[in-house]
C-alpha positions as MATLAB code, in Angstrom:
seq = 'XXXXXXXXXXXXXXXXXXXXXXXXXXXXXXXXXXXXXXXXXXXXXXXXXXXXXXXXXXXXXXXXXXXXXXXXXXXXXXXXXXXXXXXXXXXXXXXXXXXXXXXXXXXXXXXXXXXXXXXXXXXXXXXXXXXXXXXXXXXXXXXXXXXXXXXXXXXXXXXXXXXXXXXXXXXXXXXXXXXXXXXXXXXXXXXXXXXXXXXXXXXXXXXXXXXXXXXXXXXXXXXXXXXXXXXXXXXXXXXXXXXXXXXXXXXXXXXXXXXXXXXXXXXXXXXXXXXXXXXXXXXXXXXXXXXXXXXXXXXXXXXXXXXXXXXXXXXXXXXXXXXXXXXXXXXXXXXXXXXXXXXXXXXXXXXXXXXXXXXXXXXXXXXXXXXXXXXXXXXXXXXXXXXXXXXXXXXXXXXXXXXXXXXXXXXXXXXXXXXXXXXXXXXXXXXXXXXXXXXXXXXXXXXXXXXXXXXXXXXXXXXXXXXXXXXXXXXXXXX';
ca = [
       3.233   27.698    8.192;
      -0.150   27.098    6.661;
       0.815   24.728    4.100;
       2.594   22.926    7.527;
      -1.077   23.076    8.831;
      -2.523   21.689    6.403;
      -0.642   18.535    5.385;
       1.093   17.763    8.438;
      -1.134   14.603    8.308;
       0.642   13.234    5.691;
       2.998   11.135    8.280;
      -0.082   10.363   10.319;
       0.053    6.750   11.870;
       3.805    6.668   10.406;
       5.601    6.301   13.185;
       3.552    3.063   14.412;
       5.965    1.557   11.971;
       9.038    1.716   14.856;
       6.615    1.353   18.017;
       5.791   -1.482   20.797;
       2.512   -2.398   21.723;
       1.500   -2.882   25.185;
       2.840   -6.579   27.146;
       1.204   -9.539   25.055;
      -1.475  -10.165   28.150;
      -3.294   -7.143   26.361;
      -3.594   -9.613   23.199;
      -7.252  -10.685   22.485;
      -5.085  -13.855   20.969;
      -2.099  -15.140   22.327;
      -1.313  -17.921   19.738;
      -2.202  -19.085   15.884;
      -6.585  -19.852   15.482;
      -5.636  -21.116   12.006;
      -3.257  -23.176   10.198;
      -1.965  -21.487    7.032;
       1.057  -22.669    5.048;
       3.637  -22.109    2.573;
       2.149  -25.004    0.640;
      -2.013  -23.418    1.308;
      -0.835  -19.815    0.277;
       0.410  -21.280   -3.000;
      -2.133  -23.756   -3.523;
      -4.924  -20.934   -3.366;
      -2.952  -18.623   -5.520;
      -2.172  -15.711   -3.676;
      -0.763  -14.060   -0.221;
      -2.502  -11.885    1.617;
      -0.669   -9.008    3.564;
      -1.725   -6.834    6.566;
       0.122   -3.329    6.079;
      -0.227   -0.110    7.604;
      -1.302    3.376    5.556;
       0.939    5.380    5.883;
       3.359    7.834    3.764;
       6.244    5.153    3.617;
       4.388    1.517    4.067;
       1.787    1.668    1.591;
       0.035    4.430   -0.456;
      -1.690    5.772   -3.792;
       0.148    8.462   -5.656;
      -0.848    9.513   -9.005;
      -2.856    6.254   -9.170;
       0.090    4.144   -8.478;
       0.287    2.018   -5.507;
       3.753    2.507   -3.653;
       5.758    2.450   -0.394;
       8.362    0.410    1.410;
       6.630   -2.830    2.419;
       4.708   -2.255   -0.921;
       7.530   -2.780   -3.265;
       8.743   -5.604   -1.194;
       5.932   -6.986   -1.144;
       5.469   -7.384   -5.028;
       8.992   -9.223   -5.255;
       8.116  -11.383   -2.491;
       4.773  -12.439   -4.031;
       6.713  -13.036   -7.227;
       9.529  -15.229   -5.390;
       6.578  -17.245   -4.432;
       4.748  -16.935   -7.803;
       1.231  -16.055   -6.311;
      -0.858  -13.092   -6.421;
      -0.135   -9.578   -3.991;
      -3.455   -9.530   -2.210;
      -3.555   -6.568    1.002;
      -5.452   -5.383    3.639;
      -4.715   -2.399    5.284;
      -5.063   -2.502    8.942;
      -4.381    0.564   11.718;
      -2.760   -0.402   14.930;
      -0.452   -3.574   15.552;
      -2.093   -4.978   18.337;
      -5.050   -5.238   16.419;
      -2.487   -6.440   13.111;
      -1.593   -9.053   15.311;
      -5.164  -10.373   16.128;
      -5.997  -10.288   12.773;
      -2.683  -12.315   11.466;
      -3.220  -14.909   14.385;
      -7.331  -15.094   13.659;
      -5.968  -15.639    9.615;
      -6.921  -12.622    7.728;
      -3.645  -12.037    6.688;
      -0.138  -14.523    6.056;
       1.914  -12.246    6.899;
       2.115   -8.806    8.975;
       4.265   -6.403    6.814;
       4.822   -3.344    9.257;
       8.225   -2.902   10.188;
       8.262   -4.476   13.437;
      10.433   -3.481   16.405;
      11.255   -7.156   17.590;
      10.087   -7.454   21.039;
      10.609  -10.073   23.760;
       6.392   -9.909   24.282;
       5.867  -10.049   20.584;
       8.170  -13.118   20.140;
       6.264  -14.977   22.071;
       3.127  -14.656   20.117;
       4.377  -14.540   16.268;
       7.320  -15.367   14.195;
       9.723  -12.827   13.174;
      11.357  -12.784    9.654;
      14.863  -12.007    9.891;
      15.748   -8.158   10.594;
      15.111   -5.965    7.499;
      17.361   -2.592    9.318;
      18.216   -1.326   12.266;
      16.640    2.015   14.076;
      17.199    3.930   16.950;
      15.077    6.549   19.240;
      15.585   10.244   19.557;
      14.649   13.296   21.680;
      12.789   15.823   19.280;
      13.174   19.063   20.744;
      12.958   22.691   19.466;
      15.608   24.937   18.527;
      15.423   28.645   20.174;
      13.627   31.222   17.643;
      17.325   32.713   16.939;
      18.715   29.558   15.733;
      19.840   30.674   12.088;
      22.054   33.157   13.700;
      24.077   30.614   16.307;
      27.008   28.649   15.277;
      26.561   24.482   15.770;
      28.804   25.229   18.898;
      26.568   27.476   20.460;
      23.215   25.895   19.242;
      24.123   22.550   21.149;
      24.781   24.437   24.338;
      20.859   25.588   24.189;
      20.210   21.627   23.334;
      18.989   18.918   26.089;
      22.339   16.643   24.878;
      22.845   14.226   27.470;
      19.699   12.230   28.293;
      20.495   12.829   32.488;
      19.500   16.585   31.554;
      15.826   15.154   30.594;
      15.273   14.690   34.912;
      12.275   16.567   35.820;
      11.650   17.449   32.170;
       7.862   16.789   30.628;
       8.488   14.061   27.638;
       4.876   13.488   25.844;
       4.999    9.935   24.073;
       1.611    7.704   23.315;
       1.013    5.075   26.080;
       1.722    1.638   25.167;
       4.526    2.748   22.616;
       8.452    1.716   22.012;
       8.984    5.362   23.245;
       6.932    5.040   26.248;
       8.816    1.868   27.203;
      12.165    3.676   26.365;
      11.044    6.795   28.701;
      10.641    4.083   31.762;
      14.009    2.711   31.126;
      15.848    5.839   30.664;
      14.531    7.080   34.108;
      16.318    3.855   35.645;
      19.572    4.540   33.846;
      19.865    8.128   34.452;
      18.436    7.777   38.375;
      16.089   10.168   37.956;
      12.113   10.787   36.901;
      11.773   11.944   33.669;
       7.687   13.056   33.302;
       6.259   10.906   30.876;
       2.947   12.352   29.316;
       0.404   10.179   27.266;
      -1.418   11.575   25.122;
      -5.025    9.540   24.032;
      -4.638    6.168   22.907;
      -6.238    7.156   19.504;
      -3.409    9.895   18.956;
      -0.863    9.237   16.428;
       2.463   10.400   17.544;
       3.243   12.334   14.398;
       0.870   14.709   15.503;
       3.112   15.140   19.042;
       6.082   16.075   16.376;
       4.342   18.549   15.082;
       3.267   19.709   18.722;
       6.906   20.220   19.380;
       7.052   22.496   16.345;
       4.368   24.059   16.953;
       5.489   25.432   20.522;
       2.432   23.556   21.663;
       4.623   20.887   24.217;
       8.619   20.536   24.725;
       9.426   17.209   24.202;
       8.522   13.894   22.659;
      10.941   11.119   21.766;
      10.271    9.281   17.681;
      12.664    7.402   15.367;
      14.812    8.484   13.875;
      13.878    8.229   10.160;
      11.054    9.777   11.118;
      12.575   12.676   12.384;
      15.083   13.070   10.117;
      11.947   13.329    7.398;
      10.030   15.416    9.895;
      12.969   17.728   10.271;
      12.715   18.464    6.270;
       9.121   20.020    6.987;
       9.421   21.608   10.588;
      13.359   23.088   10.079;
      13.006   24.467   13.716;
      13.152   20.868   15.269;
      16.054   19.526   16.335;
      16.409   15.917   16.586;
      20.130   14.951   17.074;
      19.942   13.591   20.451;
      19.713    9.542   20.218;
      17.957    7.862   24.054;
      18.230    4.355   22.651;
      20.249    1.562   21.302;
      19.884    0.387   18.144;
      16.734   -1.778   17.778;
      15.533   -4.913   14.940;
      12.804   -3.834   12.315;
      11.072   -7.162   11.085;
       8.217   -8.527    9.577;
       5.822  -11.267   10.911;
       4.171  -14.487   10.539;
       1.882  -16.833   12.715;
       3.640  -19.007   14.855;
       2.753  -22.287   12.864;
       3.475  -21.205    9.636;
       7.573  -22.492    9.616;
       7.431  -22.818    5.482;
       6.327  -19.412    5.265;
       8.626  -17.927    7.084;
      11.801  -20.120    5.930;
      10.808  -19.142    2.276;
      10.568  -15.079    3.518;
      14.621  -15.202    5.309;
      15.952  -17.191    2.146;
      14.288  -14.344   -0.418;
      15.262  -11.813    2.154;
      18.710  -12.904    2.476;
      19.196  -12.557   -1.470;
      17.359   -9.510   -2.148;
      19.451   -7.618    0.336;
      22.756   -8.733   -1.619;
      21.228   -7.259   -4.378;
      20.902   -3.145   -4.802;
      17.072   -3.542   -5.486;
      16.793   -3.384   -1.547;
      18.682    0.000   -0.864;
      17.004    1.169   -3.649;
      13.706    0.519   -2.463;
      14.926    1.964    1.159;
      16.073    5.174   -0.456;
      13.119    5.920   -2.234;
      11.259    6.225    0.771;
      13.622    7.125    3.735;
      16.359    8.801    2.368;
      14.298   11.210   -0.536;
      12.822   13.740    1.884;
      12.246   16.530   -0.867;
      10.457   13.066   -3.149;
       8.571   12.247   -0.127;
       7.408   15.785    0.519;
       6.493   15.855   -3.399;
       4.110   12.840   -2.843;
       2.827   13.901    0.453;
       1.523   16.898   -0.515;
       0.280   16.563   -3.999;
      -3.382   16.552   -4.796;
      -3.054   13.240   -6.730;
      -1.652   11.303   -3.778;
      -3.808    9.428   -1.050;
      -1.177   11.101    1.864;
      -2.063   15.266    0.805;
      -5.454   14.535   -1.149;
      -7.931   12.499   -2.338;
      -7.725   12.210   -5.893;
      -6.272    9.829   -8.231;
      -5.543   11.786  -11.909;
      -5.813   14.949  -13.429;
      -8.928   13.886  -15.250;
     -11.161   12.300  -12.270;
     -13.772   14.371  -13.109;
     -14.400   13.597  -15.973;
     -13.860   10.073  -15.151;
     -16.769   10.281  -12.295;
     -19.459   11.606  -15.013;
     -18.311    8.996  -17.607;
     -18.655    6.204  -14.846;
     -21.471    7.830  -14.108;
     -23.292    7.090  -16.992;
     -22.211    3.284  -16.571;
     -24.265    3.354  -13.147;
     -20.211    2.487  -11.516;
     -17.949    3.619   -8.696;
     -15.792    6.026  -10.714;
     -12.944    4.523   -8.675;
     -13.555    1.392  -10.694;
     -13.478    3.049  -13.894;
     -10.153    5.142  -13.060;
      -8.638    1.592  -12.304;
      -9.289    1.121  -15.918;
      -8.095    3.760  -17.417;
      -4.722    3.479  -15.226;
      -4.019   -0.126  -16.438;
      -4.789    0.964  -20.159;
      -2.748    4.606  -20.120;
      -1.335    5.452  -16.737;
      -3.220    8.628  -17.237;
      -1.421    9.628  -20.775;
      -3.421   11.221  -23.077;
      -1.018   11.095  -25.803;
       0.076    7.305  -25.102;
      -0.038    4.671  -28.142;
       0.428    1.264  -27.552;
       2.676   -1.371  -30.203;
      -0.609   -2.116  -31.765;
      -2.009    1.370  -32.561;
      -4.463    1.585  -29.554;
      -3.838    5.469  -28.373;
      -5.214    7.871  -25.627;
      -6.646    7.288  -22.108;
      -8.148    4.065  -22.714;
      -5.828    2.791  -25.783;
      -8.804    2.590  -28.068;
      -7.685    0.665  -31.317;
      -8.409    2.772  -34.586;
     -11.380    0.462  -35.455;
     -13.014    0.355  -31.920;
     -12.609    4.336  -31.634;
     -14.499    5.062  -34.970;
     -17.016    2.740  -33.844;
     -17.605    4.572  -30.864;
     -17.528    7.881  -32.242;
     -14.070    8.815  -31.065;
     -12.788   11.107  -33.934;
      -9.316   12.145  -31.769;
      -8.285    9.114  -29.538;
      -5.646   12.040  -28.044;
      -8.285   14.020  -26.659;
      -8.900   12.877  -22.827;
     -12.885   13.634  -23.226;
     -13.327   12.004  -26.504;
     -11.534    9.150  -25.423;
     -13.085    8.357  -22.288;
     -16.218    9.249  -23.650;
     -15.248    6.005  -26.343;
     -14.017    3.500  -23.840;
     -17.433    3.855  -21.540;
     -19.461    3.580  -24.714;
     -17.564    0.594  -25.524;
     -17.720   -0.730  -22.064;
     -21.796   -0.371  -22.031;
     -21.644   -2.153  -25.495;
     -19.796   -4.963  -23.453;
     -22.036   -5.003  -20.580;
     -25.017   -5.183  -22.832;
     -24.041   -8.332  -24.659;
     -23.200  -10.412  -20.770;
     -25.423   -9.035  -18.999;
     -28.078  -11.632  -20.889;
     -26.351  -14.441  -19.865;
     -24.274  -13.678  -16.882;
     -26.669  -12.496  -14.155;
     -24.455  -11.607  -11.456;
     -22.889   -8.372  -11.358;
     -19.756   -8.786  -10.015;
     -18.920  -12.022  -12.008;
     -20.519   -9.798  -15.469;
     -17.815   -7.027  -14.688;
     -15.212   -9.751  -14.945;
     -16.272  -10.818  -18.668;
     -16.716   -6.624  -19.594;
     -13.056   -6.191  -18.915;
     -11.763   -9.278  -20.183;
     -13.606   -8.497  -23.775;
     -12.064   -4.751  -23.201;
      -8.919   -6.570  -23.060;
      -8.773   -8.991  -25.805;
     -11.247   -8.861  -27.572;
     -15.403  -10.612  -27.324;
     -14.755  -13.348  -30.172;
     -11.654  -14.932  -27.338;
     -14.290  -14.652  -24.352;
     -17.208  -16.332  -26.175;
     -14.791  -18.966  -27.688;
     -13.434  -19.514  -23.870;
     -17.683  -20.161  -22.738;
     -18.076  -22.146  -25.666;
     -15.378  -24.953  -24.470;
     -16.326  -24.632  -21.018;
     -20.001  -25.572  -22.142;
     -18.480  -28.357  -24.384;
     -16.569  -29.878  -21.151;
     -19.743  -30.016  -19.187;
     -18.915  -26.513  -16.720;
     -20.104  -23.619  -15.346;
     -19.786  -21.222  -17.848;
     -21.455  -18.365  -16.407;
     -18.628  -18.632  -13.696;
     -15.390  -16.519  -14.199;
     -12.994  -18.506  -12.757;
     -13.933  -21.729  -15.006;
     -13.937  -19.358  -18.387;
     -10.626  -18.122  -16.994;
      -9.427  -21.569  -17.349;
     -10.747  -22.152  -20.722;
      -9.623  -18.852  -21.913;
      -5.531  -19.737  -20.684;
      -6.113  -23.015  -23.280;
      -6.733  -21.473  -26.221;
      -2.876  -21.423  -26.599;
      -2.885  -25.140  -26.637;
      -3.651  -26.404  -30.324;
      -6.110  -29.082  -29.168;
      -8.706  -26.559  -28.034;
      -7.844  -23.559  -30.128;
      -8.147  -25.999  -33.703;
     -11.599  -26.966  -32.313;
     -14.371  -26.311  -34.732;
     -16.058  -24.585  -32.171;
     -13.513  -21.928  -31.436;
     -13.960  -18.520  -33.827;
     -11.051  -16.333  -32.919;
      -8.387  -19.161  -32.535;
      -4.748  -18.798  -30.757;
      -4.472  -16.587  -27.902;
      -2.042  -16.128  -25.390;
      -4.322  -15.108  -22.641;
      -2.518  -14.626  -19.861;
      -2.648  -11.063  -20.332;
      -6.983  -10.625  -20.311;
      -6.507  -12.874  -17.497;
      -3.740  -10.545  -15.374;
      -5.651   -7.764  -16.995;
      -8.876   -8.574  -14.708;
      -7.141   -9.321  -11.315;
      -5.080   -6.129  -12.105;
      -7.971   -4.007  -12.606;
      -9.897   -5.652   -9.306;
      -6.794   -5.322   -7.054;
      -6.533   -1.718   -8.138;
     -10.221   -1.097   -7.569;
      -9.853   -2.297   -4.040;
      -6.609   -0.621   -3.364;
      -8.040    2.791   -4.168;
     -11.378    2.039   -2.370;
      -9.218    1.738    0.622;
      -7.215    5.480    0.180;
      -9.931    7.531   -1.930;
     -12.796    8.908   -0.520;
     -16.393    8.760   -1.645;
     -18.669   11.110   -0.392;
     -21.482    9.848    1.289;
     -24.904    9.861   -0.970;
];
């Protein structure tokens, strides 16, 4: 059971996804502070989402970002045709706060729909259906005992739970379910609460663990929790089926019409059973990810080759997380991969670029990495004498990386011509998407000519999204 021991935190705050939060008076907001839009969200460019991190929501495995609402997520934002922006957030009364108060557009837990809740934000329409169990364990002999005789030992019929100790958290679905059931059955059924800063995951694993009798989950999650704690048995439903939802403020009607009509069409489609398989019906995939080293869930690292990756970024003076962002958007980790163009290894060096930088095999992990950050300090060298600030510098570093310094410089040049700021990002960005348009890529002042830049442009918000989504799952210790 060690291995249990040690990553049975890999469903922590999981089962948040399925619960109720205390009445709405408990709300620090009880309506909309802002008003946010269909038509403002698309304006601006991008939507932000408030998710949970967790093993099926939202996670980093292998330096990929995955999950459930994750996926989903990434079609919506491309139904709308803005940029995926998120911001992880633990707890859904506080979720709700911060949708209301406008730090996100849209709350992407899976909801249970609530009569409280619906009074203080808009729910998309229902993405599945769940239901509560009892998770109980089986007696030490159960291998030996026929189904028959097993589900004699078994609490069965919930009017057996009278008397019985059920521990749940307070101001939960399943603490609201254990009130009800003790009014349906006509008798008491012992609810215990366990802190308000306990994840009920951990109560599953009590019940495992011989620790306490009872507690009552969903039941994807127990299904899933079965898979690691065999001994559990979690077969007895205590509720009706109930919605699972997303969420938007109250005032935000375009929003939410736009959400049902590309919800509607990608459940006709198989993309959305896919994407529900992957992550609720692939117990021995999800205990793969869970525990692996290279996933945010078991461990805290992002590649094989993160240490050498912290002692290259090292030598830049940046968060290695930044620099592993990099190298996943250039290689996904591959040592041996070679792009259409000839750029090979972890950081796709072309031929020209890795003889430059004294990269003699482009195959070999240290060698290459070694090349890309020597390449990368030749970058920041040139900007840093006319872009002062940091974080827009980093922006023209990985745009050159991308496509070349001749395309960047010509981009400043026409942004100086037209009388703007070119020491600003988003204005070279601009400059830099024109130079497919033969009236500014024939001017005399451009070097490099034609580009299709959309791709150094993607390339950079790629690279920054990345950075932030693994500064929010990996670790850094402390200096």
């Amino acid at each position: 059971m060690q291995w249990l021991r040690r990553h049975f935190s890999f469903l922590s705050l999981l089962l948040l996804l399925f619960s109720c939060s205390r009445p709405s008076s408990t709300l620090e907001t009880s309506g909309p502070e802002v008003a946010v839009d269909l038509e403002e969200i698309k304006e601006r460019g991008y939507l932000y989402a408030l998710v949970d991190n967790n093993s099926f929501s939202y996670f980093i495995y292998k330096g990929r970002s995955m999950g459930f609402e994750y996926e989903l997520l990434k079609l919506l934002a491309s139904h709308l045709d803005v940029e995926l922006r998120i911001r992880v957030v633990s707890g859904i009364e506080r979720a709700i706060d911060q949708l209301n108060r406008g730090e996100g557009d849209i709350l992407a837990f899976p909801l249970t729909v609530t009569k409280e809740r619906t009074e203080i934000v808009e729910f998309t329409n229902q993405h599945f259906e769940s239901y509560q169990v009892l998770v109980q364990r089986k007696p030490d002999n159960w291998r030996q005992l026929s189904r028959e005789q097993l589900d004699k030992l078994m609490i069965r019929k919930p009017v057996d739970l009278i008397g019985k100790e059920v521990h749940v958290m307070p101001g939960s679905s399943f603490a609201q379910r254990l009130t009800h059931l003790s009014e349906e059955i006509g008798g008491e059924i012992i609810t215990r609460y366990d802190s308000a800063n306990a994840e009920t995951e951990h109560l599953i694993r009590a019940v495992a663990m011989g620790e306490i009798e009872f507690t009552i989950t969903d039941h994807l999650i127990a299904r899933v929790n079965a898979n690691f704690y065999p001994n559990l048995d979690v077969e007895t439903v205590v509720s009706l089926p109930q919605q699972i939802s997303w969420a938007v403020r109250k005032n935000s009607p375009e929003l939410l019409y736009s959400i049902n009509e590309w919800l509607a069409k990608v459940k006709k489609e198989p993309t959305f059973m896919v994407i529900f398989n992957r992550y609720f019906n692939s117990p021995r995939n999800t205990l793969i990810r869970a525990t692996s080293d290279y996933s945010s869930l078991g461990g805290n690292k992002i590649s094989p080759y993160d240490e050498l990756i912290k002692a290259e970024a090292e030598r830049l003076g940046w968060d290695w997380r930044l620099l592993a962002a990099i190298v996943y958007q250039e290689s996904k980790f591959d040592p041996q991969g070679e792009s259409w163009a000839g750029a090979r290894g972890l950081m796709q060096l072309m031929p020209e670029t890795a003889n430059r930088f004294g990269v003699s095999d482009p195959n070999d992990p240290r060698q290459s990495l070694r090349g890309g950050v020597r390449f990368l300090k030749h970058l920041n060298d040139y900007w840093e004498r006319d872009i002062l600030e940091e974080d827009e510098r980093l922006k023209f570093i990985l745009a050159s990386y991308n496509a070349g310094l001749t395309h960047i410089i010509d981009a400043r040049k026409l942004a100086i011509k037209y009388g703007e700021d070119a020491t600003s990002w988003n204005v070279v960005e601009k400059y830099l998407l024109k130079k497919s348009d033969p009236d500014y890529y024939r001017d005399p002042i451009v070097m490099a000519g034609y580009c299709k830049c959309e791709e150094p442009v993607n390339y950079v918000r790629e690279i920054l999204n990345r950075y932030e989504e693994y500064k929010m799952h990996i670790t850094v210790p402390a200096p």
